[in-house]
C-alpha positions as CSV (number, residue, x, y, z in Angstrom):
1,X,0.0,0.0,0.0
2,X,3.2,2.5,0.5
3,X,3.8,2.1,-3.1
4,X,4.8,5.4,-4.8
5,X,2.3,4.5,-7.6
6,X,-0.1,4.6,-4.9
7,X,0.6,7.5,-3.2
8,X,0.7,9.4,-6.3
9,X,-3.0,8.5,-6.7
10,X,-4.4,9.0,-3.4
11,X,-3.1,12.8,-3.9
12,X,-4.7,13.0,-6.9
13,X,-7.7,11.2,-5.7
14,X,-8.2,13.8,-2.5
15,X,-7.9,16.3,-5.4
16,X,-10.3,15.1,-7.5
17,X,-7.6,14.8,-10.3
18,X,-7.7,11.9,-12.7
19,X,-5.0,9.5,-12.0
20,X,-2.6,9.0,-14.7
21,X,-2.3,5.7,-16.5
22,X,1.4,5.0,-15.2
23,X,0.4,5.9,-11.9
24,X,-2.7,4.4,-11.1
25,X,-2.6,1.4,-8.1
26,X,-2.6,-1.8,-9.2
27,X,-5.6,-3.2,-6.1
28,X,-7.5,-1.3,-4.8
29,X,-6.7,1.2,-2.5
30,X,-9.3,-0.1,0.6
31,X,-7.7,-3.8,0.4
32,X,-4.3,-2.4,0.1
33,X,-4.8,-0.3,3.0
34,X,-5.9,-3.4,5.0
35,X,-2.8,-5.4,4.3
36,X,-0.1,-2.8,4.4
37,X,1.5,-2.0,8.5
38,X,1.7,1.0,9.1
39,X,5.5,2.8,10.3
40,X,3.5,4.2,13.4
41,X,0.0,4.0,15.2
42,X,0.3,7.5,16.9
43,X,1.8,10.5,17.3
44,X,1.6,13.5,19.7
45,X,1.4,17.2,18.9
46,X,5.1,18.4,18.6
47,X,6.8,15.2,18.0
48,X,9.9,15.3,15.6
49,X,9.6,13.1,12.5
50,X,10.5,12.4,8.9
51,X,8.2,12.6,6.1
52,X,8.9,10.8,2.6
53,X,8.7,13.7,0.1
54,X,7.4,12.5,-3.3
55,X,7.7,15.6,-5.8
56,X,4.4,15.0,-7.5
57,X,2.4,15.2,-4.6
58,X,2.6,18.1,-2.9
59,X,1.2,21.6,-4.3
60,X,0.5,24.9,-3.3
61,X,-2.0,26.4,-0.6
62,X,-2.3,22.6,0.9
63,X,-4.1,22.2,-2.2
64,X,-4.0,19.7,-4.9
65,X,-0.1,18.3,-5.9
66,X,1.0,20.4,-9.1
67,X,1.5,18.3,-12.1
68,X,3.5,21.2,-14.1
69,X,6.1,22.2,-11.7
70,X,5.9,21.7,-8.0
71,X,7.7,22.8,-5.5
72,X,10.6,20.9,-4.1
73,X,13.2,21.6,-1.2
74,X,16.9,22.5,-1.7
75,X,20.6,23.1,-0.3
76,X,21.0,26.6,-0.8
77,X,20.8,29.3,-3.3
78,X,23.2,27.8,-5.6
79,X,21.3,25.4,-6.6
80,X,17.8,27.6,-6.4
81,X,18.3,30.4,-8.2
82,X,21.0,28.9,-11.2
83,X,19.6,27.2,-13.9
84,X,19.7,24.3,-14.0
85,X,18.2,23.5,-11.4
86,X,18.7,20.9,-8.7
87,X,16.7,20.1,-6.0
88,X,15.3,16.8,-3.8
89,X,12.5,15.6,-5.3
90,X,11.8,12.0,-3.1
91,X,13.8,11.6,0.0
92,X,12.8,11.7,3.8
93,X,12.4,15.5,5.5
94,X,12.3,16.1,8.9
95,X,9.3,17.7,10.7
96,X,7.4,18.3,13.4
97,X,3.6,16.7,14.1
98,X,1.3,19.7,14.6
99,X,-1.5,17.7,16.1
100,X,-2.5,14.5,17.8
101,X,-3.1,11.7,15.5
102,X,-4.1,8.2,15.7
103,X,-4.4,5.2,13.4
104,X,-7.5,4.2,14.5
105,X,-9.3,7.3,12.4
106,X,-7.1,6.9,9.2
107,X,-9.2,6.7,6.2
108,X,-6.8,6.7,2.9
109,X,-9.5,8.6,0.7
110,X,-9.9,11.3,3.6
111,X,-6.7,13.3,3.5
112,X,-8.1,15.5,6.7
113,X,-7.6,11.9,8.5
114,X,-4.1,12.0,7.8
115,X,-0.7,13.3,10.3
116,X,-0.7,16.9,9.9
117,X,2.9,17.9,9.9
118,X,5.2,20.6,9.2
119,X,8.5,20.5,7.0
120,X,11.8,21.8,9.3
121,X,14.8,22.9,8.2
122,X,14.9,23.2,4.2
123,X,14.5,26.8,4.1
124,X,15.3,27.0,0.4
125,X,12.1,25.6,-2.0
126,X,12.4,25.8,-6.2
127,X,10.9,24.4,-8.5
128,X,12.3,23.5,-12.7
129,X,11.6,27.0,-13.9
130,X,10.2,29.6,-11.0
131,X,12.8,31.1,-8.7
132,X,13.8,30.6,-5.0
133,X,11.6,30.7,-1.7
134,X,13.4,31.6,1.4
135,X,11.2,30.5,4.3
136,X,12.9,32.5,6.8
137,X,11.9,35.6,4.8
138,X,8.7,34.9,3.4
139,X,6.2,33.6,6.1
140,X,3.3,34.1,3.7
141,X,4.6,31.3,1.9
142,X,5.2,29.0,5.2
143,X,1.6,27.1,3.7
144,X,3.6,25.6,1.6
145,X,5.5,23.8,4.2
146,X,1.8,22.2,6.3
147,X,1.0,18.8,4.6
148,X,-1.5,15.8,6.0
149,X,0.8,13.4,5.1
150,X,-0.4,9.7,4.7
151,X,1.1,7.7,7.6
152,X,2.9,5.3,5.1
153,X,5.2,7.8,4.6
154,X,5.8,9.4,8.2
155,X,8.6,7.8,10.6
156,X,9.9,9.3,13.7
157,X,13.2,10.9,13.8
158,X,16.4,9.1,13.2
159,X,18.3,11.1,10.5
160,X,19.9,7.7,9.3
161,X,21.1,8.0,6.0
162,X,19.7,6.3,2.6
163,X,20.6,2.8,1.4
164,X,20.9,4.4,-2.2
165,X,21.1,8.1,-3.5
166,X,20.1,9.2,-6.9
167,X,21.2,11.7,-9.1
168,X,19.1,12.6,-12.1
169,X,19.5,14.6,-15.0
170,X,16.3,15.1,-17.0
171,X,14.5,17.2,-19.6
172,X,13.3,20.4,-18.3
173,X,13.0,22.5,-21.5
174,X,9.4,24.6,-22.9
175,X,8.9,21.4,-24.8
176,X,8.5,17.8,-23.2
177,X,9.8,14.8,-24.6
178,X,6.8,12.6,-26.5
179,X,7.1,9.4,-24.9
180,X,5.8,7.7,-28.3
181,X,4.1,4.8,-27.2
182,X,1.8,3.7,-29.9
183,X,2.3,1.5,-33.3
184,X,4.7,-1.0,-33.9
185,X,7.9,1.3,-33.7
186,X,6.1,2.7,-30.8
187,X,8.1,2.3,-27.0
188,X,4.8,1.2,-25.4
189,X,3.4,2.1,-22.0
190,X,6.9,3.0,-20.6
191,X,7.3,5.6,-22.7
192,X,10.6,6.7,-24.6
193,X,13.6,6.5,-22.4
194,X,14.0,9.8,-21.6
195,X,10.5,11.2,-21.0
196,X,8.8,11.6,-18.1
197,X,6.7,8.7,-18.5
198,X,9.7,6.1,-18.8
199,X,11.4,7.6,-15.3
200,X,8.2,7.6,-13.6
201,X,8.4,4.0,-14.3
202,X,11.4,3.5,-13.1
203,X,11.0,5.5,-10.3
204,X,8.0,3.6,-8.9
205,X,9.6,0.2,-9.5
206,X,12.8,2.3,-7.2
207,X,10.6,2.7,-4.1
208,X,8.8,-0.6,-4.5
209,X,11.7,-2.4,-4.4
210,X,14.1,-0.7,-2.5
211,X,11.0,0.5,0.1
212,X,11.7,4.3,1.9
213,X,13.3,2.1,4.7
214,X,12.3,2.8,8.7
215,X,13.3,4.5,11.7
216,X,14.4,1.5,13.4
217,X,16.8,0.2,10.3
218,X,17.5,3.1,7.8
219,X,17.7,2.1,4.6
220,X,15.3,3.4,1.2
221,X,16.4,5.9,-0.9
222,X,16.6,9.7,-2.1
223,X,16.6,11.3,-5.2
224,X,18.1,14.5,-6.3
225,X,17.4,16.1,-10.0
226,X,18.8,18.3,-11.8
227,X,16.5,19.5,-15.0
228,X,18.6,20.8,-18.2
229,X,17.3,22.8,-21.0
230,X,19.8,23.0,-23.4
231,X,23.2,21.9,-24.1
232,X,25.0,25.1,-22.6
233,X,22.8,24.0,-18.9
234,X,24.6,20.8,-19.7
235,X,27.8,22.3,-19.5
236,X,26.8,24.4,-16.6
237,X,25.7,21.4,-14.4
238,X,29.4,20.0,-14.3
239,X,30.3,22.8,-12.0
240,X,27.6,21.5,-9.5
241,X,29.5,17.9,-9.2
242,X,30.7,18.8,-5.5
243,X,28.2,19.9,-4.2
244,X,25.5,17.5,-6.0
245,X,28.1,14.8,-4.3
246,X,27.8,16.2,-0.8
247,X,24.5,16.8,-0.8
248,X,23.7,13.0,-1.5
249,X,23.3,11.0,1.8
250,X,23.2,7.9,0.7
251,X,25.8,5.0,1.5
252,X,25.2,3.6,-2.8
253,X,25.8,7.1,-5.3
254,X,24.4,6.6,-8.5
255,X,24.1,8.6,-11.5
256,X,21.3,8.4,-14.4
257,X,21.3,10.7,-17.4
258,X,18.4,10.8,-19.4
259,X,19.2,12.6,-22.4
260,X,19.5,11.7,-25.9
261,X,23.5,12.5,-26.7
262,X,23.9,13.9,-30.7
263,X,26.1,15.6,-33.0
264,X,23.6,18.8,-33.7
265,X,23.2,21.7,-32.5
266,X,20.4,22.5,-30.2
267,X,17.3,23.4,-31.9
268,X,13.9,24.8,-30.6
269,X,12.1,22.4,-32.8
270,X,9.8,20.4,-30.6
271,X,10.5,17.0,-31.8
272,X,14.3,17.4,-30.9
273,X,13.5,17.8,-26.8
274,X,15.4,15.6,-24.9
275,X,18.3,15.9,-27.1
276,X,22.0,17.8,-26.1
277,X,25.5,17.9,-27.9
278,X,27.0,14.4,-27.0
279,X,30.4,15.8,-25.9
280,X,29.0,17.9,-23.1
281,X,26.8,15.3,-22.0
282,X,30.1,13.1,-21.5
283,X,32.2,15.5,-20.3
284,X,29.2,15.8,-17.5
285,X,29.1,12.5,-17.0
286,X,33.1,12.5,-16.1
287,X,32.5,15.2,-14.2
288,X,29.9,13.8,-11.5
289,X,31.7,9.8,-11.9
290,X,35.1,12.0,-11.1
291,X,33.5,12.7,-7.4
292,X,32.9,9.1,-6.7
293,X,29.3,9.1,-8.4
294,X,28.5,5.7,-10.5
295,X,26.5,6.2,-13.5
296,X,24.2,3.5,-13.7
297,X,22.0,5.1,-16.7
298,X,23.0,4.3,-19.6
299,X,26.6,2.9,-18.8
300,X,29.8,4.8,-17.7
301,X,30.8,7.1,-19.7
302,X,34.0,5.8,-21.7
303,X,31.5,3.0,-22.5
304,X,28.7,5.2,-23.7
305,X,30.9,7.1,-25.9
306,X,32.1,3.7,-27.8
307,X,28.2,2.5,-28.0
308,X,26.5,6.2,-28.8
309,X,29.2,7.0,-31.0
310,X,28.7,4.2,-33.4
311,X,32.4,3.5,-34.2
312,X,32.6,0.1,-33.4
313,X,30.9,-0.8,-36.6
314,X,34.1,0.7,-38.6
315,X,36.7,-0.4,-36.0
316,X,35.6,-4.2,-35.6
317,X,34.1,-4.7,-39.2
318,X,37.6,-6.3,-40.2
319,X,37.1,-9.0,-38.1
320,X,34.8,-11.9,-39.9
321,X,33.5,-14.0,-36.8
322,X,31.3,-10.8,-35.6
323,X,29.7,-10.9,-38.8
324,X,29.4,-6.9,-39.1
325,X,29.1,-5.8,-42.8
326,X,32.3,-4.6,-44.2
327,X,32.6,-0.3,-42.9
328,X,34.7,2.5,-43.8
329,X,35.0,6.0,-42.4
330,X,34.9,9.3,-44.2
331,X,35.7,12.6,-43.1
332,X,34.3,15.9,-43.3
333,X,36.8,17.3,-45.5
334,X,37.4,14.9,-48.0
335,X,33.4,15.2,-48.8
336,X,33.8,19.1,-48.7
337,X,36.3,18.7,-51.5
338,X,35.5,16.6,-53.8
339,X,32.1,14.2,-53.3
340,X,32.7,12.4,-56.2
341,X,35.6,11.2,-55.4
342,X,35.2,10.4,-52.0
343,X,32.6,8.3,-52.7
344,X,34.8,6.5,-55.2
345,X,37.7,6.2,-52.6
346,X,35.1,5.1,-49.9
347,X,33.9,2.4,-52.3
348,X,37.3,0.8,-53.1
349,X,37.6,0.9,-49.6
350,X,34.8,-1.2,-49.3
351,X,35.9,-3.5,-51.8
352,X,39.7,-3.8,-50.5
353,X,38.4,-4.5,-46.9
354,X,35.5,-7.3,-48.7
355,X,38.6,-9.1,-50.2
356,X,40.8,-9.3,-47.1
357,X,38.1,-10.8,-45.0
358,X,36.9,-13.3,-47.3
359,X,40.8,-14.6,-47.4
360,X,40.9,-14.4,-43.4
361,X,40.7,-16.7,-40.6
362,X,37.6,-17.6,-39.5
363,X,35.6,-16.2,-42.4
364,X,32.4,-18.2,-43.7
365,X,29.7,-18.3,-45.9
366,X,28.1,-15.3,-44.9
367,X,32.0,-13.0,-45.2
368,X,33.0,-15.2,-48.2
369,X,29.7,-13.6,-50.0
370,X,29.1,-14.2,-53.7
371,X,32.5,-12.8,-54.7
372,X,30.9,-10.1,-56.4
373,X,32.0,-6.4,-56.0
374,X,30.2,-4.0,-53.3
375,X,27.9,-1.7,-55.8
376,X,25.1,-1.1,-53.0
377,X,25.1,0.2,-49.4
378,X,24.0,2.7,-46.2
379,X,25.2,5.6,-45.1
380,X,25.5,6.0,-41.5
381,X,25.9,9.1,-39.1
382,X,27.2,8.3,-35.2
383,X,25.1,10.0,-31.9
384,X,21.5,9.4,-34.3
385,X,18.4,7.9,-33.0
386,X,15.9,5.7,-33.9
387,X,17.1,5.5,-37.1
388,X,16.9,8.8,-38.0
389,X,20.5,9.1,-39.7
390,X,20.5,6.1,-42.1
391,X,20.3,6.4,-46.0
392,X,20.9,3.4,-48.6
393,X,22.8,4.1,-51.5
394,X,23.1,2.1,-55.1
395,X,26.5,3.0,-57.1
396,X,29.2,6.2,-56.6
397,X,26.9,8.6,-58.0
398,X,24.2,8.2,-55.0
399,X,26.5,7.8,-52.6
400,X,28.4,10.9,-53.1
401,X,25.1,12.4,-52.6
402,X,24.2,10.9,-49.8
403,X,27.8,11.8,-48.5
404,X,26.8,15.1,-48.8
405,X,23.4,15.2,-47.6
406,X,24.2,13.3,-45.0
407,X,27.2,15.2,-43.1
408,X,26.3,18.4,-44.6
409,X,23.0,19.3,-43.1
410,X,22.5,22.1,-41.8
411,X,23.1,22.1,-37.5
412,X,25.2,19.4,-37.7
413,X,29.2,19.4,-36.4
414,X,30.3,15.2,-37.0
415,X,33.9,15.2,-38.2
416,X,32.8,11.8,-39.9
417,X,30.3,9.4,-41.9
418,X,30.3,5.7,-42.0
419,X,29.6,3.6,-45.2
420,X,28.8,0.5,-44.8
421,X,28.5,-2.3,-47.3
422,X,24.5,-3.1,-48.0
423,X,22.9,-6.6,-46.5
424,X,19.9,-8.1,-47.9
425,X,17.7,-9.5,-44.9
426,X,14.7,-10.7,-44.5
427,X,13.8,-9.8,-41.5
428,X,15.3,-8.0,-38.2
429,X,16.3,-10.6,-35.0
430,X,16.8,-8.1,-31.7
431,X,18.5,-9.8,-28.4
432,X,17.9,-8.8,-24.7
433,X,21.2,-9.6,-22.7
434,X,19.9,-8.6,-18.7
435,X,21.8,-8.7,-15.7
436,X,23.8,-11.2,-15.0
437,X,23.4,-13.1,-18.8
438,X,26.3,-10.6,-19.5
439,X,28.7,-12.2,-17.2
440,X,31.0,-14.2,-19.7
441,X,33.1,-16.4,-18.1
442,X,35.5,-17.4,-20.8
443,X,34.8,-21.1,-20.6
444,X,35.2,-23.0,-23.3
445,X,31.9,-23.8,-25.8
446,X,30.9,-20.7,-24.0
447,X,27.6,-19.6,-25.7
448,X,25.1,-16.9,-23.7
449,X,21.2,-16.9,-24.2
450,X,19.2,-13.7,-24.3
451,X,16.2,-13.3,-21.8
452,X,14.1,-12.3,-24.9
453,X,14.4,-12.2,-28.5
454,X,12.1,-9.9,-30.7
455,X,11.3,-9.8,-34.6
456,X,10.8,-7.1,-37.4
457,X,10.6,-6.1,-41.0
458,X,11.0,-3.1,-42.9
459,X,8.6,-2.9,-45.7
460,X,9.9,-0.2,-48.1
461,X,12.9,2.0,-48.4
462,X,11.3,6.1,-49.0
463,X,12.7,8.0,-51.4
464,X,15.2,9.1,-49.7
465,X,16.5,5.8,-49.0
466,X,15.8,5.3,-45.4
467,X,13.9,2.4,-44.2
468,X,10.0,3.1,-43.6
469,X,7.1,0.9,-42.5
470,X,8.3,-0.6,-38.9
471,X,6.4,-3.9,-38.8
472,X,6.8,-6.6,-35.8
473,X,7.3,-10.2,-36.3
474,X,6.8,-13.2,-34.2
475,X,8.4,-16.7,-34.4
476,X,5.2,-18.0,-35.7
477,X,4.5,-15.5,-38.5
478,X,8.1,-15.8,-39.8
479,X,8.0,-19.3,-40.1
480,X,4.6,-19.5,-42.0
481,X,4.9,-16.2,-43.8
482,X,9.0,-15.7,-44.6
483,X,10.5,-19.1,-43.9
484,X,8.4,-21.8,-45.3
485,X,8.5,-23.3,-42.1
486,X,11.9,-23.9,-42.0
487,X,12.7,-24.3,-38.3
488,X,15.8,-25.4,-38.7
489,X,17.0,-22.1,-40.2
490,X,15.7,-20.2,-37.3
491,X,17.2,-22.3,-34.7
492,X,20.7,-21.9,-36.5
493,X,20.2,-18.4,-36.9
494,X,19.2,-18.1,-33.0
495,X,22.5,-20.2,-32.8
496,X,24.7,-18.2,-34.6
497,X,23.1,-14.8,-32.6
498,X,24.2,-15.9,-29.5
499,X,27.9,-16.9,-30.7
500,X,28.1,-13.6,-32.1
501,X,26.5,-12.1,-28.4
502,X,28.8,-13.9,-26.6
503,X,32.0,-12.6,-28.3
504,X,30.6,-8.9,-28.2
505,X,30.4,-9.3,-24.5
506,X,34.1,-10.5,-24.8
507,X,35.1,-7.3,-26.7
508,X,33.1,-5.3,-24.1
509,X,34.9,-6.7,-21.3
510,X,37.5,-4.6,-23.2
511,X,36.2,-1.5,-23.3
512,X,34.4,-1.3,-19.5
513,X,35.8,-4.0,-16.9
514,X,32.2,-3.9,-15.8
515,X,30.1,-6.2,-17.3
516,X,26.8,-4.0,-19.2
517,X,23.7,-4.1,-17.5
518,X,21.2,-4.3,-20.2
519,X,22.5,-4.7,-23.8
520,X,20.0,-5.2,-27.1
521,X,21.8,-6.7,-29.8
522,X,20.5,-6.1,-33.1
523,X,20.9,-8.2,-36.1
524,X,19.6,-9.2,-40.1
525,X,18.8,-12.5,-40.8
526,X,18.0,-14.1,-44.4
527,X,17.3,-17.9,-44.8
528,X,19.8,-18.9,-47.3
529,X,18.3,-22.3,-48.1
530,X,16.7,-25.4,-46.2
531,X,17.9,-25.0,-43.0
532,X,20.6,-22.2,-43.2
533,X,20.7,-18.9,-42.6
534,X,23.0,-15.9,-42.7
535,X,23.0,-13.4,-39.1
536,X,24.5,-10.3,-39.6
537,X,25.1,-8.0,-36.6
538,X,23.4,-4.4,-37.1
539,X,23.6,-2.7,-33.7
540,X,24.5,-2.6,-30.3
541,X,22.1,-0.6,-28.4
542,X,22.2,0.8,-25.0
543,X,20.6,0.6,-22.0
544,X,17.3,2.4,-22.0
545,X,16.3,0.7,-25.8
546,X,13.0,0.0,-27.0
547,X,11.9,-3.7,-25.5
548,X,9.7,-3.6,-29.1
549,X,6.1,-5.1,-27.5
550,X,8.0,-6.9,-24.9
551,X,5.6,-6.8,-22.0
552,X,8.0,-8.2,-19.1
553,X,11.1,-6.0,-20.7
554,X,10.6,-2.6,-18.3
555,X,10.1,-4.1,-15.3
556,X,13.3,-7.1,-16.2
557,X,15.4,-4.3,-17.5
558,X,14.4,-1.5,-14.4
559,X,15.7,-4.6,-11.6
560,X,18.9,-5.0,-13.4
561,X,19.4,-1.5,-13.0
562,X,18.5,-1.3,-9.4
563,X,20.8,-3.8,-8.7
564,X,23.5,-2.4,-10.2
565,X,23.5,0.6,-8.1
566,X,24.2,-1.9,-5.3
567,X,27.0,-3.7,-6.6
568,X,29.0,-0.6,-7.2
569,X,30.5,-1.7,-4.1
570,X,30.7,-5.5,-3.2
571,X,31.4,-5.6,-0.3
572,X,28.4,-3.6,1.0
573,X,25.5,-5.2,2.1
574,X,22.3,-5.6,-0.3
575,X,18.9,-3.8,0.9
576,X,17.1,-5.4,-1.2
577,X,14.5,-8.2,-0.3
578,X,12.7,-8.5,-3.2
579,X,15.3,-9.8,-5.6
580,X,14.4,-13.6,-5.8
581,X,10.9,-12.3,-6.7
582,X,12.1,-9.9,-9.4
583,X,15.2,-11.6,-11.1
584,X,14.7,-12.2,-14.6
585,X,14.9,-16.2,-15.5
586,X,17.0,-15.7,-18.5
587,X,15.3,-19.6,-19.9
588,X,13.2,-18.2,-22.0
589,X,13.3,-19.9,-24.7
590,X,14.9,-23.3,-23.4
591,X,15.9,-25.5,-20.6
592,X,17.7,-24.1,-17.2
593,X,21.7,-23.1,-17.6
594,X,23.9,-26.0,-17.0
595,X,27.2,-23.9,-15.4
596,X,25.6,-24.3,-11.7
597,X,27.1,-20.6,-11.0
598,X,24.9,-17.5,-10.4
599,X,23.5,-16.3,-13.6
600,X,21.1,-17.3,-16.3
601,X,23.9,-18.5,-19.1
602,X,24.7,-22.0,-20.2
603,X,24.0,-23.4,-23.3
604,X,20.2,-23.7,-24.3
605,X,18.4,-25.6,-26.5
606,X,16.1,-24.2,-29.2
607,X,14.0,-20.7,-28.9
């Protein structure tokens, strides 16, 4: 019954506000009331206690919680009055009980029935875009500090610090991130991974699992968020690392950064909110891990470069048993100059690096090719999106326009564009890797499972030669509609995906000591005759991806990641009773691993 999701809609029920879809309880609230303890029976007038603060449900005059931009406490007027802003917006508050109160006349739909209480000590109140309320001067405004708070959320005093503290960095600018969730292509009901919807998610799933811990143990959690509007508050917010740092309790520091990280220039254009230059969100990133913050959304930094930027696809194309399609690199110059020619020089490229990997070790049927020469392929830009920076090419002519149009738009700063050899595919194979799937051993026959696999198509390539008409797949309709039934080209393509999985975890090992905690691998599969197949791998995508209809994926996905902010540091104990009940299986698709360690790998039978 002390669920945040819960909370959230009593406030809005007391206010006669419509609960929103991602907030509304899951029982109802009477039979949740009568199964869930509550922290304390009674409480006399003046007693000193801590109440959870939950951003979303606290508003003005007393009144009804403020969806647009409440009111939250902060540290002082550095981080009040400077945009952007940072401020506490769930986390314990001491105050002081302003009347009697006893359990025996709560009512959860009667707010008046709940501990009346007033907020001490945070003097300083913001909120994303108004300025700075200092209590001790402005006693007209002390309203703001009286709540009836329900007693889920009230403890008595103990000051003990927070299993886990949370830094955010969100989208606060005019224009709010569509979270997209219809269609095929759509994210679904957790929204895209950096809108509000998607962190509200997460943030529930936070205080169900972790719980706001008690007065008797500690534990729970606190979150601190900072809300950008641009690329320059980006920069800005690096200067706040120290302070951000000591103003975070917790004994767990973790970092999440939901932006989207590009190579454009910021732009007022509505459909580009959530989006920053991908430099200064790194160099932010640095700045808060360089004061002992984990991030733990998306991945550290270093490692989010190498995935965001898209280079891997050049750097590791050369080697035949990943099965990427044969990429070169071009530079800005070389295109300003002369497009002709560097599309001609690009193409020989191509064709030189085709050769060498057919002759290599370890190259098969699906590097080896047709022997023919590389006429066809896709232009690719790094730090893009959803596919937004991908154009197909046939012969030097197109692709020196593409070259152009591609690097050469207007807003956009890349120093480079990748061209990559086309693949003919029949459809699109996407694997989960969660948690502990990604913890490669190096055992021999080594061969990981995903906990999901998904399926698509693209129906038509526009005009303008980018793929168009997102359409999901399932096992069933590939078989009868693509694959003539031809199972045993599936299994060896779900086969060859996780050899290919398991050495990219190898490679990442590499790159970040620290295994990923979510990782979608992307590749194109074509049945090349009874009962064989050729995989290619497409993309590796980051933590926060698209789970693509996956019902199970948000909540699988949000546990890893809670998790990890707990093993930053081994040897520290793990709050967290809930794991066995949240832990994703990882057998999807076949029978139980056969390694007998931890995890959910071992080599599994047929998807």
């Amino acid at each position: 019954f002390g669920s945040r999701a819960s909370e959230l809609a009593r406030s809005r029920l007391w206010s006669d506000a419509q609960a929103r879809p991602t907030e509304a309880p899951s029982r109802s609230i009477t039979a949740m009331a009568a199964s869930s303890p509550l922290p304390v029976t009674s409480l006399k007038k003046d007693d000193r206690v801590e109440i959870f603060f939950l951003k979303d449900c606290y508003g003005g005059n007393n009144g009804p919680p403020q969806d647009g931009d409440p009111w939250c406490p902060t540290t002082g007027p550095t981080f009040a009055l400077k945009f952007p802003k940072v401020m506490l917006t769930e986390g314990w508050l001491p105050a002081l009980v302003l009347a009697d109160w006893d359990a025996s006349k709560y009512n959860p739909l009667q707010r008046q029935t709940w501990p009346r209480v007033q907020i001490v000590e945070h003097q300083f109140w913001t909120s994303k875009k108004n300025s700075m309320i200092d209590m001790r001067l402005e006693p007209q405004e002390h309203h703001r500090l009286i709540k009836n708070i329900d007693p889920h959320h009230v403890r008595m005093y103990c000051g003990a610090p927070p299993a886990l503290s949370v830094f955010m960095v969100r989208w606060g600018g005019h224009c709010s991130v569509d979270p997209t969730v219809e269609g095929d292509g759509g994210w679904g009901e957790s929204g895209a991974s950096v809108s509000d919807r998607y962190i509200a998610n997460f943030m529930d799933q936070l205080h169900d699992t972790v719980g706001v811990g008690s007065a008797a143990q500690g534990g729970g959690y606190e979150i601190w968020s900072a809300f950008v509007q641009n690329t320059r508050e980006v920069g800005t917010l690096g200067n706040y690392a120290p302070g951000v740092h000591c103003a975070m309790r917790g004994v767990h520091k973790a970092g999440f950064y939901y932006l989207w990280p590009v190579e454009w220039q910021d732009s007022s254009d509505p459909s580009f909110a959530g989006y920053v230059e991908g430099q200064s969100l790194i160099e932010l990133m640095k700045s808060f891990e360089g004061e002992g913050i984990y991030t733990r959304f998306p991945y550290n930094s270093h490692l989010y470069s190498v995935i965001a930027a898209k280079t891997w696809q050049a750097q590791l194309s050369v080697f035949p048993e990943l099965h990427i399609p044969t990429t070169t690199k071009m530079s800005r110059v070389q295109i300003l100059s002369d497009p002709r020619r560097a599309a001609q020089v690009a193409m020989d490229s191509l064709e030189t690096l085709r050769k060498a990997k057919a002759n290599w070790a370890g190259a098969g049927p699906a590097e080896k090719g047709d022997g023919q020469p590389i006429t066809a392929g896709m232009v690719k830009l790094g730090w893009s999106w959803e596919g937004t920076s991908v154009w197909k090419f046939d012969g030097v002519d197109q692709l020196a326009y593409q070259l152009s149009h591609g690097l050469l738009q207007a807003g956009l700063f890349g120093e480079a564009v990748m061209i990559q050899e086309y693949v003919t595919f029949d459809f699109e194979m996407r694997f989960f890797v969660i948690g502990d799937i990604a913890l490669v051993s190096g055992d021999a026959g080594e061969c990981i499972s995903p906990a999901h696999i998904t399926y698509n198509r693209w129906n038509r390539i526009d005009a303008e030669g980018k793929p168009r008409e997102f359409e999901k797949l399932t096992k069933n309709r590939i078989l009868s509609e693509i694959w003539s039934q031809d199972s045993v080209a599936l299994d060896n393509a779900h086969k060859t995906g996780s050899q290919i999985v398991t050495k990219i975890l190898y490679w990442l090992r590499t790159e970040c000591a620290e295994p990923p905690t979510v990782l979608r691998v992307d590749f194109m599969v074509k049945r090349t005759g009874p009962g064989t197949s050729r995989v290619m791998l497409g993309e590796l995508t980051e933590l926060g991806a698209c789970c693509l209809g996956w019902d199970e994926g948000p909540r699988l996905v949000n546990d890893a990641v809670i998790r990890s902010c707990f093993n930053a540091k081994p040897d520290m104990p793990v709050p967290l009773a809930a794991y066995s009940k949240t832990a994703p299986t990882g057998h999807r698709f076949g029978q139980a691993p056969t390694t007998g360690k931890k995890g959910y790998k071992g080599q599994t039978n047929g998807y």
